[in-house]
Every structure is written in C-alpha cells, then in structure tokens.
TIPAGU-22929 format. One record per atom (N, C-alpha, C): residue number from 1; residue in three letters; atom name; x, y, z. Coordinates in nm, 2 decimals, padded with zeros to 4 digits. Atoms other than C-alpha are relative to their C-alpha. Example, Ala and Ser with C-alpha at 12.3 -4.5 7.8 and 13.67 -1.06 7.14 Angstrom:
BEGIN
LONU    i   aa  at       X       Y       Z
LONU    1  Ala   N   00.09  -00.12   00.00
LONU    1  Ala  CA   01.23  -00.45   00.78
LONU    1  Ala   C   00.09   00.12   00.00
LONU    2  Ser   N  -00.09  -00.11   00.00
LONU    2  Ser  CA   01.37  -00.11   00.71
LONU    2  Ser   C  -00.08   00.11   00.08
//
This chain:
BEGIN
LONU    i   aa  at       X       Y       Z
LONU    1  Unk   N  -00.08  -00.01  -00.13
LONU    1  Unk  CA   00.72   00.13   00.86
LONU    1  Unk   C   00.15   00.00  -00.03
LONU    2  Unk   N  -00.14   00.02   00.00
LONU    2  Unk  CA   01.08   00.23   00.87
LONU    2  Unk   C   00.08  -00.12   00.06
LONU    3  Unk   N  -00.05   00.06  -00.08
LONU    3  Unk  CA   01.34  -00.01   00.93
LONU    3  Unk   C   00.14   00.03  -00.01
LONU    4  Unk   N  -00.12  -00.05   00.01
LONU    4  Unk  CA   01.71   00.03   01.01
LONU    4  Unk   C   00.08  -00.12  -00.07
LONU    5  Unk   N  -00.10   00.09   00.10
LONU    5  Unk  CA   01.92  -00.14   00.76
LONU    5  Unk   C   00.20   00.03   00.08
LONU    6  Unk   N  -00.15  -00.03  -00.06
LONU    6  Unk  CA   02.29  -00.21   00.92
LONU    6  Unk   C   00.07  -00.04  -00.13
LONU    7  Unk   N  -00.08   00.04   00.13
LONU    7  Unk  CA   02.56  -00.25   00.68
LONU    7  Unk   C   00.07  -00.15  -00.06
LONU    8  Unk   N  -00.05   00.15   00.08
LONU    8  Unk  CA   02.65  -00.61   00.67
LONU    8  Unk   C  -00.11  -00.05  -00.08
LONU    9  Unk   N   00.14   00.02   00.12
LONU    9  Unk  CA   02.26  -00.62   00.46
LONU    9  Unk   C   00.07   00.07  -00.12
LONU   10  Unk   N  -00.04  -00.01   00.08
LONU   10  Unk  CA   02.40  -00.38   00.26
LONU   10  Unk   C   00.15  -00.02  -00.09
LONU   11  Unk   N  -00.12   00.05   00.05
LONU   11  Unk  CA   02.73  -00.55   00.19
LONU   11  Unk   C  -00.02  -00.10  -00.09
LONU   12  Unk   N   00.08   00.13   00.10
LONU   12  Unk  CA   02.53  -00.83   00.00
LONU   12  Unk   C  -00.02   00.08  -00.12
LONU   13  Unk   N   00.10  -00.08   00.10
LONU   13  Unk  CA   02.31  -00.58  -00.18
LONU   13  Unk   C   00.12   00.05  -00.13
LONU   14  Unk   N  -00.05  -00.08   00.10
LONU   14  Unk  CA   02.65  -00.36  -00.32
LONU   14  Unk   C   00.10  -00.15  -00.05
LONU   15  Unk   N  -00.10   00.11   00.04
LONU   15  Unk  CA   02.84  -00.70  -00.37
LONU   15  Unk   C  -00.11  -00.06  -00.13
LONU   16  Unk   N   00.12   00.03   00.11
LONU   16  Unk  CA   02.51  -00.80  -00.60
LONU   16  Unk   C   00.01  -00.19   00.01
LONU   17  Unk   N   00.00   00.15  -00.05
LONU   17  Unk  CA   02.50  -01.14  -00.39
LONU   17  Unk   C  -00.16  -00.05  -00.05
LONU   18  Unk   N   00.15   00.06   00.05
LONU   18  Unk  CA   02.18  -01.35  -00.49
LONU   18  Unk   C  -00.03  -00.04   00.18
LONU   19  Unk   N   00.01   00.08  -00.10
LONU   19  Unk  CA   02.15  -01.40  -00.11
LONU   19  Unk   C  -00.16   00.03   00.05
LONU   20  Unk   N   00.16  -00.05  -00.05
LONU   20  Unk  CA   01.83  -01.35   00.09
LONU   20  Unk   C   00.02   00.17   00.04
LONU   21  Unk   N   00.01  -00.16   00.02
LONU   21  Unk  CA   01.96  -01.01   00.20
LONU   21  Unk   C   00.02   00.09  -00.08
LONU   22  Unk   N   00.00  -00.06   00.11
LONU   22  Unk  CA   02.03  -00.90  -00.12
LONU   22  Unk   C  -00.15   00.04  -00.07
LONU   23  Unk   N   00.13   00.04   00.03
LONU   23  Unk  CA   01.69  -01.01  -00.22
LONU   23  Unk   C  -00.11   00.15   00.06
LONU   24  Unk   N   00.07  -00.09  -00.04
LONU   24  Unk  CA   01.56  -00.83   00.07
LONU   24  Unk   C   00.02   00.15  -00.02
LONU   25  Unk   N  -00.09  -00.12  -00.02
LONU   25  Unk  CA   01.76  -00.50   00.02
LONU   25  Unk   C  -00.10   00.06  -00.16
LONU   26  Unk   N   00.05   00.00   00.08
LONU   26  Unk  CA   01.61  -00.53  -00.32
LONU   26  Unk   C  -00.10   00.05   00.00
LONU   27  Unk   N   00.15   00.01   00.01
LONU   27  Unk  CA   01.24  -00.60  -00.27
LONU   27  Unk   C   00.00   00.21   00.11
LONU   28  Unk   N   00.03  -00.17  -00.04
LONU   28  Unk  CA   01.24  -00.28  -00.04
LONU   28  Unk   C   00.03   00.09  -00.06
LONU   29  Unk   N   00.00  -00.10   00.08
LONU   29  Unk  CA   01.39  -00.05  -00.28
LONU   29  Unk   C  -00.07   00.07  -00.11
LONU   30  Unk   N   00.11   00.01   00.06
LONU   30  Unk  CA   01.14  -00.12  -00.51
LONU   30  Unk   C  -00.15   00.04   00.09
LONU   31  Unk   N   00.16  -00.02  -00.07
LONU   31  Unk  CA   00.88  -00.13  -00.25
LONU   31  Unk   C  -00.08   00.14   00.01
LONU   32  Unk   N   00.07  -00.08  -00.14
LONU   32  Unk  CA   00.91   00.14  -00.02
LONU   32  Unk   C   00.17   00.11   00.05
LONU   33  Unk   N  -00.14  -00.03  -00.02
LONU   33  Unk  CA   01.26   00.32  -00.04
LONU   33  Unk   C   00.01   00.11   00.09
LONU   34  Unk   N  -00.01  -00.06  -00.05
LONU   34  Unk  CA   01.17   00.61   00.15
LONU   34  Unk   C  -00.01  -00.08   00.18
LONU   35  Unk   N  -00.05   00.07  -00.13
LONU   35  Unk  CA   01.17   00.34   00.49
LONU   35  Unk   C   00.04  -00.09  -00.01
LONU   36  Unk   N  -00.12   00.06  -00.09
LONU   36  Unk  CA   01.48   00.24   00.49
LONU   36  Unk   C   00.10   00.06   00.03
LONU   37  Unk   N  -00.08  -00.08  -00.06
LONU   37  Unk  CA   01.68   00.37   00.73
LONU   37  Unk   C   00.18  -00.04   00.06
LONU   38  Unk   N  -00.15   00.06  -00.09
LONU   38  Unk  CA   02.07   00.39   00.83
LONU   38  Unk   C   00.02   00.09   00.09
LONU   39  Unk   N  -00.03  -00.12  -00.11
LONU   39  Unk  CA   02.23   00.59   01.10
LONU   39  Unk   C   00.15   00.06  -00.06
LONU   40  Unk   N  -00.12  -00.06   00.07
LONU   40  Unk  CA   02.54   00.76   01.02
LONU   40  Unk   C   00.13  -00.08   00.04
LONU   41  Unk   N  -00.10   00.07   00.07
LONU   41  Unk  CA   02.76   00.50   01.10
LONU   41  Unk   C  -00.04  -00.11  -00.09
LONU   42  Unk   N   00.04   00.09   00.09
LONU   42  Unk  CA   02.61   00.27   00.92
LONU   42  Unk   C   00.03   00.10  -00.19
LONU   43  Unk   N  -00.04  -00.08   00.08
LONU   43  Unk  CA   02.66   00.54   00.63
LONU   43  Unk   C   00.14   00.04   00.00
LONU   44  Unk   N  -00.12  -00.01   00.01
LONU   44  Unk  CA   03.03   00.62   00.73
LONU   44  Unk   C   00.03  -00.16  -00.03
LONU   45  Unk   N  -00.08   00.13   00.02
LONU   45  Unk  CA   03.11   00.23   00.69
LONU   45  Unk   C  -00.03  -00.06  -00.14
LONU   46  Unk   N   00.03   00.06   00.14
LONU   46  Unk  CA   02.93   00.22   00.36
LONU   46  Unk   C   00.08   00.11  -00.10
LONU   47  Unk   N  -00.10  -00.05   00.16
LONU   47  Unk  CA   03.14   00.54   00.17
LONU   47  Unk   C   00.13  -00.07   00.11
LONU   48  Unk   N  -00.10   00.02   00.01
LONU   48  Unk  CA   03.44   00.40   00.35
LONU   48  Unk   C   00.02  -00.12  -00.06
LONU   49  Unk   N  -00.03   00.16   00.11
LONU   49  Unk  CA   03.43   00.04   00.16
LONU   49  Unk   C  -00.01   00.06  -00.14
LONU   50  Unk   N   00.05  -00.02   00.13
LONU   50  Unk  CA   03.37   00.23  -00.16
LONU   50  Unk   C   00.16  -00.02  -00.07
LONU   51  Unk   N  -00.19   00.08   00.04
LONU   51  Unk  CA   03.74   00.10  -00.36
LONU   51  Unk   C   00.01   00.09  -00.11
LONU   52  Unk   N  -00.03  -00.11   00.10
LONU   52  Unk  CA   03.70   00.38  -00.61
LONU   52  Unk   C  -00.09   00.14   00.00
LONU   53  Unk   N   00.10  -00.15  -00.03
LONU   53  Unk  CA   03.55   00.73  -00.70
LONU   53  Unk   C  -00.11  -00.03  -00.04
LONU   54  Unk   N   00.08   00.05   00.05
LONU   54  Unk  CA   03.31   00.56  -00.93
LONU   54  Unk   C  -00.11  -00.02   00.10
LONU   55  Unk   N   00.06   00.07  -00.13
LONU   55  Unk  CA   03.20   00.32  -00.63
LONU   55  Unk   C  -00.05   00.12   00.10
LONU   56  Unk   N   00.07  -00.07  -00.09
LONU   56  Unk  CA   03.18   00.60  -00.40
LONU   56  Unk   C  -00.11   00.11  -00.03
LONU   57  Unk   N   00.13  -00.08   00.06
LONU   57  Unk  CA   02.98   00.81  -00.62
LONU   57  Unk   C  -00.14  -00.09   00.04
LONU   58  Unk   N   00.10   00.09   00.01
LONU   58  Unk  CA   02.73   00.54  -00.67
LONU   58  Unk   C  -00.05  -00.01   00.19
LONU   59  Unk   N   00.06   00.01  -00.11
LONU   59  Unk  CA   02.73   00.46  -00.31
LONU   59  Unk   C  -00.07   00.17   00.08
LONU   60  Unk   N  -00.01  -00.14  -00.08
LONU   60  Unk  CA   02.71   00.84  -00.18
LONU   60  Unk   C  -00.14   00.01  -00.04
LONU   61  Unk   N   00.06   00.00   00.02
LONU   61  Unk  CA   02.42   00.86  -00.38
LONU   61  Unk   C  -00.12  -00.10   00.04
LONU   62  Unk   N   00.11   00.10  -00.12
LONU   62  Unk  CA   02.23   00.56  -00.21
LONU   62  Unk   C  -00.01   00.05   00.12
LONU   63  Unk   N   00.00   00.00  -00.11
LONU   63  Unk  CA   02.31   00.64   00.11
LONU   63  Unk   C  -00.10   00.18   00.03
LONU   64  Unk   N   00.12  -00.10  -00.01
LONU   64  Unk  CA   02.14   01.00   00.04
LONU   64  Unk   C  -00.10   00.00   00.01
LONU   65  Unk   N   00.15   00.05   00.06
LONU   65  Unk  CA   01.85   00.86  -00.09
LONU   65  Unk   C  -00.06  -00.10   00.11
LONU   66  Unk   N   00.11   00.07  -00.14
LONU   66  Unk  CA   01.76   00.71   00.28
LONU   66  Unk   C   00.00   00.08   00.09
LONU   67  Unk   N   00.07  -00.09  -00.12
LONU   67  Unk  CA   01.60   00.79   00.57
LONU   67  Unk   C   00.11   00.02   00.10
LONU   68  Unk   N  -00.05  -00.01  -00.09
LONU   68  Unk  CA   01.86   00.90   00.84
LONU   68  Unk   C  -00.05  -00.02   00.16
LONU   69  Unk   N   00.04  -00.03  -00.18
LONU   69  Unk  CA   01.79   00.80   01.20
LONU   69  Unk   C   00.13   00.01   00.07
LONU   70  Unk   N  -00.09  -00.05  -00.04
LONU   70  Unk  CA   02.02   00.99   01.37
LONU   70  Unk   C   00.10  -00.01   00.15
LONU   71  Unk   N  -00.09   00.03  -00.15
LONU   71  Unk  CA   02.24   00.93   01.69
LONU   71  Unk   C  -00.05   00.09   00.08
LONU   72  Unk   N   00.07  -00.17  -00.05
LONU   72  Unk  CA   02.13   01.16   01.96
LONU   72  Unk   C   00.13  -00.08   00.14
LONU   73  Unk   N  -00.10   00.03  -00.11
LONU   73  Unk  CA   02.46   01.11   02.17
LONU   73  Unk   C  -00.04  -00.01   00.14
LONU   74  Unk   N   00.03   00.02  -00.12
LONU   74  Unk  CA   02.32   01.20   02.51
LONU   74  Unk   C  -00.10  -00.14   00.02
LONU   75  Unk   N   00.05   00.08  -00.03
LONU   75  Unk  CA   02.06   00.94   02.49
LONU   75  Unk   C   00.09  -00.13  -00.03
LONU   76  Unk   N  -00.03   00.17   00.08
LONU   76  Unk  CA   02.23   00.64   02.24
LONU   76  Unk   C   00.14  -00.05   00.06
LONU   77  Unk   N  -00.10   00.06  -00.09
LONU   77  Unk  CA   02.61   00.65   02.41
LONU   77  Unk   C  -00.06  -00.09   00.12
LONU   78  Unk   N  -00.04   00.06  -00.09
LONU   78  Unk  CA   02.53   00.56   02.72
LONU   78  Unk   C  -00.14  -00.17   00.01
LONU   79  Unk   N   00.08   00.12   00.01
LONU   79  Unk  CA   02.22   00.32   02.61
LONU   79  Unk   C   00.08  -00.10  -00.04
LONU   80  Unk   N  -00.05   00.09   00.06
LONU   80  Unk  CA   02.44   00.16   02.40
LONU   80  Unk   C   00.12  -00.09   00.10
LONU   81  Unk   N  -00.11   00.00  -00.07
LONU   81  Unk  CA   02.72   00.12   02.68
LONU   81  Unk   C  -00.10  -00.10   00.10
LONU   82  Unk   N   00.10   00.06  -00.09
LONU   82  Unk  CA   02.42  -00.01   02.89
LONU   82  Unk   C   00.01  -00.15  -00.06
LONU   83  Unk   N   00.01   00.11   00.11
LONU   83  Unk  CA   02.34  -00.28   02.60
LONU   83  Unk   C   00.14  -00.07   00.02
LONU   84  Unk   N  -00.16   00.08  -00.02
LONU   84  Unk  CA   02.73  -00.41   02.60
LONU   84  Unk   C   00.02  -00.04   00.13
LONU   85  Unk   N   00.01   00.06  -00.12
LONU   85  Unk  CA   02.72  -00.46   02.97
LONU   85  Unk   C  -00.11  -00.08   00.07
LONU   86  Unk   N   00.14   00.08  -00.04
LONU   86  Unk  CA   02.39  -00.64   02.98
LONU   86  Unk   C   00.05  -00.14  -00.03
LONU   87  Unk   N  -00.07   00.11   00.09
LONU   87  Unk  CA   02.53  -00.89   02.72
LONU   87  Unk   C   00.12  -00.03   00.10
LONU   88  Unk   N  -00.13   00.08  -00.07
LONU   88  Unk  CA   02.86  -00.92   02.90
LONU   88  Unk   C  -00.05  -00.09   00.12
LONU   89  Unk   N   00.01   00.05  -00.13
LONU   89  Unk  CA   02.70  -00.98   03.25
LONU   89  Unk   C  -00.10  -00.18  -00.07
LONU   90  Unk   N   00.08   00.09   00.06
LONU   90  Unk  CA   02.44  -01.24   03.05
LONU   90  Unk   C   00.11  -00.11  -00.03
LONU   91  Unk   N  -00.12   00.10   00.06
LONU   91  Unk  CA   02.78  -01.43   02.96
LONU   91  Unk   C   00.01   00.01  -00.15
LONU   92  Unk   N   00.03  -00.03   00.11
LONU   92  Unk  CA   02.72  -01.30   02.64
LONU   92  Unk   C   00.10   00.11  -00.09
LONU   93  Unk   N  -00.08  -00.13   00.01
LONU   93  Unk  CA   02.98  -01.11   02.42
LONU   93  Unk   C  -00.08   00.01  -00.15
LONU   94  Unk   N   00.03  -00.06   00.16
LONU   94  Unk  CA   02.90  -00.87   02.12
LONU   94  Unk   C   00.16   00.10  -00.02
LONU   95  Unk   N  -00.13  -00.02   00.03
LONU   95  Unk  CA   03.23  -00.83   01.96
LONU   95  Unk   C   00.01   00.12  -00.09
LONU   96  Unk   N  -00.09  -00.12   00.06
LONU   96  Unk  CA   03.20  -00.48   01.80
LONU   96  Unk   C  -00.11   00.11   00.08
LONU   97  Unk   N   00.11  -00.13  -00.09
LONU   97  Unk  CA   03.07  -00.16   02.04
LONU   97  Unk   C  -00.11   00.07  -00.10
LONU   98  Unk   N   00.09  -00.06   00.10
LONU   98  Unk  CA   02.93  -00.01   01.73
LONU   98  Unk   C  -00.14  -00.07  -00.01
LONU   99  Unk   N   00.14   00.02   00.01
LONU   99  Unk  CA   02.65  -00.23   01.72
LONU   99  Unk   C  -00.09  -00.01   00.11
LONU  100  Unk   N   00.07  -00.05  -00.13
LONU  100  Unk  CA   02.55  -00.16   02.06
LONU  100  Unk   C  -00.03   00.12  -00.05
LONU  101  Unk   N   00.04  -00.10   00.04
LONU  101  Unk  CA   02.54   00.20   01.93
LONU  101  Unk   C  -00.12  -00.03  -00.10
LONU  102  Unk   N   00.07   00.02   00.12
LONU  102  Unk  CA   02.34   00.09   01.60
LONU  102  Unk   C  -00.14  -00.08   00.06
LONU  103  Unk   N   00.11   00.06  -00.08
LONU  103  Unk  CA   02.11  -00.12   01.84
LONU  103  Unk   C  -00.06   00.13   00.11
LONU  104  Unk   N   00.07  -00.07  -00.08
LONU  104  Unk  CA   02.05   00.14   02.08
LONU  104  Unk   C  -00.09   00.15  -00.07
LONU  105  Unk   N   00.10  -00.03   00.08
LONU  105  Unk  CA   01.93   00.36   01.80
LONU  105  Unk   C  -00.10  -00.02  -00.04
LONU  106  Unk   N   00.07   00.07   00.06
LONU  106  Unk  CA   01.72   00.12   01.66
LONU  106  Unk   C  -00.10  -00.03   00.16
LONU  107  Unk   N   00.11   00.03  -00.17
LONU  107  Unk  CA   01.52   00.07   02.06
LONU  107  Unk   C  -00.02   00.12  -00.01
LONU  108  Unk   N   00.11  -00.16   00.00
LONU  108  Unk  CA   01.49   00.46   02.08
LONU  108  Unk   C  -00.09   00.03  -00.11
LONU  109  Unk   N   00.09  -00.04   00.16
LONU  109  Unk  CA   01.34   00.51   01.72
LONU  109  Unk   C  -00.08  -00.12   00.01
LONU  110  Unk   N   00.11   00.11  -00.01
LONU  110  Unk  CA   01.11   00.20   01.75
LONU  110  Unk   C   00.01  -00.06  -00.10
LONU  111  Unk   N   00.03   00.14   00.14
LONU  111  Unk  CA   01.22   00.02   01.45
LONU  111  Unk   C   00.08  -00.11   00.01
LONU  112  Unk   N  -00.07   00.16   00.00
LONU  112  Unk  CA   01.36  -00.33   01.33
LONU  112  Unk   C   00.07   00.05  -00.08
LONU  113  Unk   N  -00.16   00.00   00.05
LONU  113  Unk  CA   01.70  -00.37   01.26
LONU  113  Unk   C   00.00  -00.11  -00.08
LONU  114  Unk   N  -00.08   00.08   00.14
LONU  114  Unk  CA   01.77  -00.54   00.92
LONU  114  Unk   C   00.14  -00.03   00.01
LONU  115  Unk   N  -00.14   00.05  -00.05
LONU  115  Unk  CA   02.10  -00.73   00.99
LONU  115  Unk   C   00.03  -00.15  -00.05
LONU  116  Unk   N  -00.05   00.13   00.02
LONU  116  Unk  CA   02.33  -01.05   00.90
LONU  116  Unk   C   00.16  -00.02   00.11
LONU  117  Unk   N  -00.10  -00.02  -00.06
LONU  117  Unk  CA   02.53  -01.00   01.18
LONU  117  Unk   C  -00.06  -00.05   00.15
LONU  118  Unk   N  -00.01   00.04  -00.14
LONU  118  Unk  CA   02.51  -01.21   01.52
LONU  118  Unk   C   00.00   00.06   00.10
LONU  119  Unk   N  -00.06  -00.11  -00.15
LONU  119  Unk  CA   02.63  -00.96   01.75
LONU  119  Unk   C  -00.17   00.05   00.01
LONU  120  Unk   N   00.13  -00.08  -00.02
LONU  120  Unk  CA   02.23  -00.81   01.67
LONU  120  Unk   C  -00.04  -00.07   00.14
LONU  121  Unk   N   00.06   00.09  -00.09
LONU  121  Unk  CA   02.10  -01.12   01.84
LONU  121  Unk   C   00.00  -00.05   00.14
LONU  122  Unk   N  -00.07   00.01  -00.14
LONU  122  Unk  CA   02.33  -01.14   02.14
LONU  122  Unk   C  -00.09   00.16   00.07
LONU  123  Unk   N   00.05  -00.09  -00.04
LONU  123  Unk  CA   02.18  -00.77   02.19
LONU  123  Unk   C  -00.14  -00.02   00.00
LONU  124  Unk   N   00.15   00.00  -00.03
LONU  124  Unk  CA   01.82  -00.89   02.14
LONU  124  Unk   C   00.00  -00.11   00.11
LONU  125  Unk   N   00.02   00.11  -00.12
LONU  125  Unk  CA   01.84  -01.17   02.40
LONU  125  Unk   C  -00.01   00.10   00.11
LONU  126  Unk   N   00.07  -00.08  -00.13
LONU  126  Unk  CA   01.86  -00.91   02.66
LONU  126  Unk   C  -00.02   00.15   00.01
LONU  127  Unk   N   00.03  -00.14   00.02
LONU  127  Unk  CA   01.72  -00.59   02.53
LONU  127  Unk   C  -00.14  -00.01  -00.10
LONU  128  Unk   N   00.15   00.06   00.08
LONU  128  Unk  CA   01.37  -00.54   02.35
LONU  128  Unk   C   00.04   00.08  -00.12
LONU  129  Unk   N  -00.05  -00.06   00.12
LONU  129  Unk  CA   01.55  -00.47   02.03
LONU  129  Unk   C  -00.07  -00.14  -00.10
LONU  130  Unk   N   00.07   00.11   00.10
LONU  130  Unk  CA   01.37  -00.59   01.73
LONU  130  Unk   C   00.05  -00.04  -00.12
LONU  131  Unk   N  -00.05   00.01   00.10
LONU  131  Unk  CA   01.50  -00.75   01.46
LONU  131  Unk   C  -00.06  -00.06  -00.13
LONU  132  Unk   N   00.08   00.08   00.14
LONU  132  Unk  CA   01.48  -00.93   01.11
LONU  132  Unk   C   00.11  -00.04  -00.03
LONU  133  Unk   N  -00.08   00.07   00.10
LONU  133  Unk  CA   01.76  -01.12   01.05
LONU  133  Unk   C   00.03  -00.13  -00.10
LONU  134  Unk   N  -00.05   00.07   00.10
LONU  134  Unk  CA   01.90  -01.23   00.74
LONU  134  Unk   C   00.14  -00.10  -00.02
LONU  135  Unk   N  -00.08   00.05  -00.01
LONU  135  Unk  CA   02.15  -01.42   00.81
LONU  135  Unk   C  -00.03  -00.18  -00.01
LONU  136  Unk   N  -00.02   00.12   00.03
LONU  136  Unk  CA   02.22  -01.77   00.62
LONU  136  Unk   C   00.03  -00.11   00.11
LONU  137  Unk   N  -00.07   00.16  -00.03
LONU  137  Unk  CA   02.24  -02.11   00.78
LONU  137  Unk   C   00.09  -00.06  -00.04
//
C-alpha cells in the first residue's frame, strides 16, 4: 500500500538521524520502495534543501525513484483551502497552507501520510485524513 511521505520524514532520513523516522524511511526503502509516495511539493522542498550539486544529485535521484501522487489543482486547491478553514473554524490553526495542499492529496489518493509535523494532526482532527506520525515526544 502506498503511503505519502511529507518532507519533514524525509529531513531525518537525508540528515541520517537515528530517529524513528529515519528508521522508518529506512525500513520502507528496503521493504517496498516502489510505495512510497511524495507529491511535487514535497519533491520541490526536498531539491531545494540540497546545499550542493553533489547533495542535489543524490537527492534528485531519490526523489525519482518514488511514486508521484500528483496534485490535480481543480480538485486539491480548493479541498485543501476547505481543510484550512475547517481547522480555523475548529479553533484550530495549521501554520503552513502547504500542508493543507499535501493533506488534501493524501484524502483524494486514499493513502496515509507519513509525517513529523503537527500541522498533519490539526488536519486529521477534522478531516478523514489518515496518518502515521512519527513525531518524537
């Protein structure tokens, strides 16, 4: 089963953290590398952290080597715009719009969002977005 990997998972993975999402970023590559999935910004935010040509080679080359689930603007803008005002009205803030986008891909495509990032969670409380996060205590 694909799942969508957001980039703060793989910010552990290229940093070669010993954390749990490193771990996990790991165990699936090995597993099952054909599902795991990013979207394209999740891919534009991974070559733009690359700090050299080296680094961006290496990453360009990961980022090829996964599944793309794609944005489909008509449907995921205004889902995602939906999602951000759900949360707001809930008393709820998700402090970066992107992951309303990255979430509202992840409910059209039916998969679970791999994340270490809070803002997921604020979006799953009132949307049926599935998650797996990795995020430390």
């Amino acid at each position: 089963m694909t799942e969508l990997f957001d980039t703060s998972v793989w910010i552990e993975f290229l940093r070669g953290t010993e954390s749990p999402a490193c771990q996990y970023v790991q165990a699936r590559l090995l597993e099952d590398p054909g599902s795991i999935g990013v979207t394209e910004i999740v891919a534009m935010e991974l070559l733009a952290g690359s700090t050299d040509e080296l680094a961006l080679a290496k990453v360009s080359q990961l980022v090829d080597s996964l599944t793309l689930i794609k944005i489909v603007p008509t449907l995921d803008f205004p889902a995602a715009a939906h999602l951000h005002r759900s949360a707001r009205r809930s008393g709820r803030t998700v402090r970066k719009l992107q992951d309303c986008l990255i979430a509202a891909v992840a409910i059209r495509s039916e998969v679970t969002l791999v994340h270490r990032d809070a803002d997921f969670e604020v979006i799953a409380a009132v949307a049926p977005l599935r998650t797996r996060p990795l995020i430390e205590a």
